[in-house]
N, C-alpha and C positions, 0 to 999 in steps of 0.2 A: 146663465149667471146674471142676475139681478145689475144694472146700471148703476152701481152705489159703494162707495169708498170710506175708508174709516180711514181719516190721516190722524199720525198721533206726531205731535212735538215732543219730540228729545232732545233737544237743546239745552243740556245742566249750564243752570248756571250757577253762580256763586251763592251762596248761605246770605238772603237777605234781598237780593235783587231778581227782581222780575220782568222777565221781556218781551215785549209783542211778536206773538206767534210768525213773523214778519212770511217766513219760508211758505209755511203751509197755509196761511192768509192767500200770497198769489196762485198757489195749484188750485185753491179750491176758487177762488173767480173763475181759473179757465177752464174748470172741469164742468161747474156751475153752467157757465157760458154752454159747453155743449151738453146742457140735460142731466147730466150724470148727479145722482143725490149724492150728498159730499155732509158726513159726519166728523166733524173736528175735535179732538181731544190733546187740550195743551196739560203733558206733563212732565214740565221742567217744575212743577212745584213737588212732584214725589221728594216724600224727606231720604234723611242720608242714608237710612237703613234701606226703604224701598228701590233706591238707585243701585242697591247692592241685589234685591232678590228677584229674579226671572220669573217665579212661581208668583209671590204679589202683582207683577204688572201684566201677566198672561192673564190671570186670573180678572183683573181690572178689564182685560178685553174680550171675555166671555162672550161679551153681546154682541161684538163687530161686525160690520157686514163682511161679508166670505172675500174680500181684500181690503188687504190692511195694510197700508205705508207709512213709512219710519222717516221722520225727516231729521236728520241729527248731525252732530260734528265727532269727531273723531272718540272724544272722551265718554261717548255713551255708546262706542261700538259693542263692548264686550256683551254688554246688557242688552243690546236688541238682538245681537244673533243668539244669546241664549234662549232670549224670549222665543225668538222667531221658531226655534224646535220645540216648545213646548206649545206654540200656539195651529202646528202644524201638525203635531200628537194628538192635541184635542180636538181638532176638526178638519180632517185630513183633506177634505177640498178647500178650505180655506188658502189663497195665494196670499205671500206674505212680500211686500216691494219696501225695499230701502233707498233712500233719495240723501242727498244734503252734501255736505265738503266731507265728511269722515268719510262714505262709503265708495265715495266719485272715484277717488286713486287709487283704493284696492279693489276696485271692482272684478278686476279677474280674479286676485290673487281670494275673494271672497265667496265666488262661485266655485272654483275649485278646491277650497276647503271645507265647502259646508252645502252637501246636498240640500238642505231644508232650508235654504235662501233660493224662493224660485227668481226672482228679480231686483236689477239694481239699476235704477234712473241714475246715470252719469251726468252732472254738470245741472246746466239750468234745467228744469221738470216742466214747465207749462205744458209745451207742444208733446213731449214724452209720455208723460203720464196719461193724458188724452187719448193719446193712439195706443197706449197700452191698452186702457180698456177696453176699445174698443177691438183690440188683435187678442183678446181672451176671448172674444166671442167667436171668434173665427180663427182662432191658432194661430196668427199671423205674427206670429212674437218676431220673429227676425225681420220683420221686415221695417221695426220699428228702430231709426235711427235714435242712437245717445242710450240704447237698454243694450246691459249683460242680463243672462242670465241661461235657467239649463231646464232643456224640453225632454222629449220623450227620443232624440238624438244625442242628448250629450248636453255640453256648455257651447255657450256661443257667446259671440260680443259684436253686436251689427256695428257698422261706422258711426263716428262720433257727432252727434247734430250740429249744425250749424249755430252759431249764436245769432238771439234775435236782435238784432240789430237799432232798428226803430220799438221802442219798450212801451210805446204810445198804441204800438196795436196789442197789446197783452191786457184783457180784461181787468178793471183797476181794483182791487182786493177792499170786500166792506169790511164793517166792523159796529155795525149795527148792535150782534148779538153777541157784542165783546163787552167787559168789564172792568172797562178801561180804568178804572181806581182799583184795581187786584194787581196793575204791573208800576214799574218801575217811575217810568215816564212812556211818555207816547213818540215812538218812533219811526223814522221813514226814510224810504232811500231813494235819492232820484239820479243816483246813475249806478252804473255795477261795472268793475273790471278796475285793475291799477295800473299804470302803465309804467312799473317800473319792476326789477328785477331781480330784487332780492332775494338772497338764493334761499333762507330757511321758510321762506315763504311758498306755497305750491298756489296760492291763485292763478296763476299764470297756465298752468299746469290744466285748468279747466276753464277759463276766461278767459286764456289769450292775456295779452296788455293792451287790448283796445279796448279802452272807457266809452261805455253805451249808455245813454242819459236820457231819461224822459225831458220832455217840454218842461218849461216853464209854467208854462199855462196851466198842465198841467198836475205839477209842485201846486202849485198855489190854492188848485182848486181844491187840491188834498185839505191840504189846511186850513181854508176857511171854512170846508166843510166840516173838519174836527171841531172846531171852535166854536162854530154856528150851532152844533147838534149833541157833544158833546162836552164844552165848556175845556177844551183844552189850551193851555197856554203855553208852555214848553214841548218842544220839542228836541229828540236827539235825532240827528241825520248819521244814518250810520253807514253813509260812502263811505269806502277805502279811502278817500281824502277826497272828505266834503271842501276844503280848501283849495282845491285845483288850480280852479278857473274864477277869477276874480270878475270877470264880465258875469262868469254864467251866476254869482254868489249875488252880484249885486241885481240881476234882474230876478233872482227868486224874490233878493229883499223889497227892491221897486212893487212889485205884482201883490206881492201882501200889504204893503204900503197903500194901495191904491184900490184893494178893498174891503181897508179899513182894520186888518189883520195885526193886532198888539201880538205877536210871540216872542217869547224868551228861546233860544236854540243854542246847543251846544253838536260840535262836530269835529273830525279827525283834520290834521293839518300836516305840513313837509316842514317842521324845525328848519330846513336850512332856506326854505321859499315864505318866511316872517316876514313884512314889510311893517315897522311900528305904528307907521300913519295909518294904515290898512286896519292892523289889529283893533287900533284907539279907534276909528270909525263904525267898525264892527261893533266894537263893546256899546257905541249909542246907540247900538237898531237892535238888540235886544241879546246879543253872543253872550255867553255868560260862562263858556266851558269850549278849553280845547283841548286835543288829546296828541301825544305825538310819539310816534315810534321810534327811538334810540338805537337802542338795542346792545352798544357796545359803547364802549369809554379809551378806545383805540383806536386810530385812524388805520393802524396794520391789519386789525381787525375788520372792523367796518369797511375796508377795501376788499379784502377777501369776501363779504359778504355782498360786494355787490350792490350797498346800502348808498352808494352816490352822497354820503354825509362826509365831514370831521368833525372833530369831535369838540373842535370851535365852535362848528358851522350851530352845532346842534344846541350849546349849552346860552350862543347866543339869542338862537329863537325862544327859546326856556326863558329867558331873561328880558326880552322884547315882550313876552304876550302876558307876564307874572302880572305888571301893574293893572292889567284891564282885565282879565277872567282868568277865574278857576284855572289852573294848569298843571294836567296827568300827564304824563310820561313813564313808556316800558321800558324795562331794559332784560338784557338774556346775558343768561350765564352758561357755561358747561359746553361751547365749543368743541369740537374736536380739535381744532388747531389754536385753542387758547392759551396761551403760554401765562401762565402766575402773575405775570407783569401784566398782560390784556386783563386779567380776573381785578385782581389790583386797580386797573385803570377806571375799570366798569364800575367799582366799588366807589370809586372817587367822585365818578362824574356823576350815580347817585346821589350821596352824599350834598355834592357840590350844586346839585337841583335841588333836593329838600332845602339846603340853608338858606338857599334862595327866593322859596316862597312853592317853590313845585310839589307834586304829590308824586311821587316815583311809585314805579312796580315794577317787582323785580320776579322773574322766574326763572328755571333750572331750560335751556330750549328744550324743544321736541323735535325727534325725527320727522317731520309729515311724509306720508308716504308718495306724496306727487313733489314734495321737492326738490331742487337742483343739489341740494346739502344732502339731503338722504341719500338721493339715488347714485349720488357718487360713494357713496359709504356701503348700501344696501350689502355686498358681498363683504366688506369687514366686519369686523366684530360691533353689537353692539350689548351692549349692559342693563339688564333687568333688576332696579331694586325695588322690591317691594318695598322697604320702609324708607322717606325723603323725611329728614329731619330738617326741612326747608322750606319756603315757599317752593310751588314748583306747579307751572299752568295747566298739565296735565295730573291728576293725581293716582295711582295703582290702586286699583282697588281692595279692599280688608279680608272680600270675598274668597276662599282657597280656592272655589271652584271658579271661578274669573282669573287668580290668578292664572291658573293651571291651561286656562281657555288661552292666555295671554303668552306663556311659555309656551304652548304647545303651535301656535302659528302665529311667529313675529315680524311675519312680512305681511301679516293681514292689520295686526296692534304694535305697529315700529312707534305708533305715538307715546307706549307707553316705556317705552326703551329709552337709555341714556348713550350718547356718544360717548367712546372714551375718551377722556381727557386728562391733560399734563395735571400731575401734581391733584391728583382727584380727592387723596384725603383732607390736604393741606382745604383746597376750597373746602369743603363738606364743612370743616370744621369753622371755618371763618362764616359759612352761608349761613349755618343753623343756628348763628349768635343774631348775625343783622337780619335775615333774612326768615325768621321763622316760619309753620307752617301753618298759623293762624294770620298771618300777615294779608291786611288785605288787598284784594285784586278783583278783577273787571271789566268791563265794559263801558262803562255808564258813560255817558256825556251829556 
């Protein structure tokens, strides 16, 4: 088999916004790095119809080389394992590998439901992907830590890889033959992991809560290089909370500062870790956007979650950062354990951000299937509707044969399932007034 990969992006994202292939950017450095020809295909631009059909995007990969990886989140599961039998019909040696946060948590539960998923890279892919191709040369599949998947024995699922700890030895991802005015803004991340616990949250689940951070040095070289070569001036940092660490924020800003680097940046923050004087200094050195995760309008709630907030804690960081940038904030609905009154509250302390000057997002949660909230639910009931007369982060797809993929195994697609919840029609009916399904939502910073 030929040293040569076709990675594709599946990373849907919203109607309007576009985003650097950021995933399959750093596999193909490290794959680059050892020899391996590495053909990239970003298609989070497929329109709405094509996200729905497995015959248009198989077809779109006719040419592939004989292995092809899916790098995706949960919301474009249904449409790659569709794809993936159709692209395994038409060229029956062709290996088909799924990598990203959708595939990481169901990994078993995705080998034992779909013979024609030969491989699933678990968690980070650099070091995995690498030794995968090279253990297709030599059968060596199991011996490759952080890969499920199923040989000519059965299913398997080798131990979990280590995380790379120092992200300085991980070949730094180009973008030479990107075109970088086709996405949104220009994006970068220079740490990976959150160290906090939230339960509807499953990072943890494949990160650990140890925050692993490139250099400064080399932050900075990223971006003067973007600037230098490609005229960029904004940037989104899209850490789990670029705000962490106030030393490490201020010597990315020093380092760009000192070689001459003007950027405008926006990045994710902890509402209750706001300091005003911090914020207002920020907004002089170019911050323009911060985002923050809520999630509930109950401190009864937001306890149960785990979320380390109140719901003071939170409306006053909302209210500290309004006067000097931009300020998003998400919030979740549809609990299993939300009482009318928690719905109610959520409702309020939206509200109570918009009057304020904030841009709220509001969505229905999702089961993730690596997180501490699902997995204590997994053996309850949960709720499939096809039609959300609401915003809602994940969406069901219009698809009958998706849905059908999606009822037929819901511990592979828990993301497209609802918890049950108190009083379900009472919300439904309040959600689909404030909370439409055109309402918008995102990423962007």
């Amino acid at each position: 088999m030929k040293r040569a990969i076709t990675l594709v992006n599946l990373w849907m994202t919203d109607p309007g916004q576009r985003y650097m292939p950021l995933g399959i950017l750093w596999l193909r450095a490290a794959l680059e790095a050892k020899g391996v020809e590495v053909e990239l295909r970003d298609y989070q631009f497929l329109t709405p119809a094509e996200r729905e059909d497995p015959e248009a995007l198989a077809a779109r990969l006719d040419d592939s080389h004989d292995i092809v990886g899916f790098s995706l989140m949960s919301n474009a599961l249904p449409l790659a394992v569709a794809t993936a039998r159709l692209l395994r019909e038409r060229r029956p040696e062709r290996r088909v590998v799924l990598g990203g946060p959708g595939p990481t948590t169901v990994a078993r539960a995705l080998v034992a439901a779909f013979p024609w998923i030969d491989l699933v890279v678990r968690g980070e892919g650099e070091h995995t992907v690498t030794e995968l191709v090279d253990a297709l040369e030599t059968d060596q599949l199991r011996a490759v830590a952080g890969l499920s998947g199923r040989d000519a024995d059965g299913p398997f699922h080798n131990p979990d890889r280590a995380l790379v700890i120092d992200l300085d030895t991980l070949p730094e991802p180009r973008v030479d033959d990107l075109d970088l005015s086709a996405y949104t803004l220009y994006t970068s991340v220079t740490a990976r992991g959150c160290p906090y616990k939230c339960r509807f949250c499953e990072i943890p689940s494949y990160e650990s809560r140890r925050v692993r951070r490139r250099s400064v040095e080399a932050v900075v070289a990223e971006l003067a290089g973007v600037q230098r070569d490609h005229g960029v001036t904004y940037v989104g940092f899209q850490d789990d909370i670029f705000l962490l660490s106030r030393r490490r924020v201020e010597a990315i800003l020093d380092g760009l500062e000192r070689e001459g680097v003007q950027m405008q940046w926006g990045g994710f923050a902890r509402a209750g870790q706001v300091d005003p004087q911090w914020i207002a200094s920020l907004s002089e050195r170019g911050m323009r956007s911060v985002a923050f995760g809520i999630e509930a309008g109950s401190d009864r709630l937001l306890d149960k979650l785990a979320k380390g907030l109140t719901v003071k804690k939170a409306l006053t960081g909302i209210d500290i950062a309004i006067p000097h940038v931009h300020t998003r904030c998400f919030f979740l609905w549809g609990f299993a354990e939300e009482t009318l009154e928690d719905f109610f509250g959520t409702a309020q302390a939206a509200f109570h951000a918009e009057i304020l000057g904030a841009h709220p997002e509001i969505g229905h949660v999702v089961p993730l299937g690596g997180s501490p909230l699902y997995l204590a639910w997994k053996n309850g009931p949960l709720e499939f509707h096809p039609r959300y007369p609401f915003a809602r982060v994940i969406v069901p797809p219009r698809s009958e044969a998706l849905q059908q993929l999606i009822l037929d195994h819901p511990a592979v697609f828990s993301a497209f399932y609802a918890f049950p919840t108190e009083a379900r029609d009472e919300k439904w009916a309040m959600a689909a007034t404030m909370w439409p399904p055109d309402a918008p939502a995102g990423m962007q910073v």
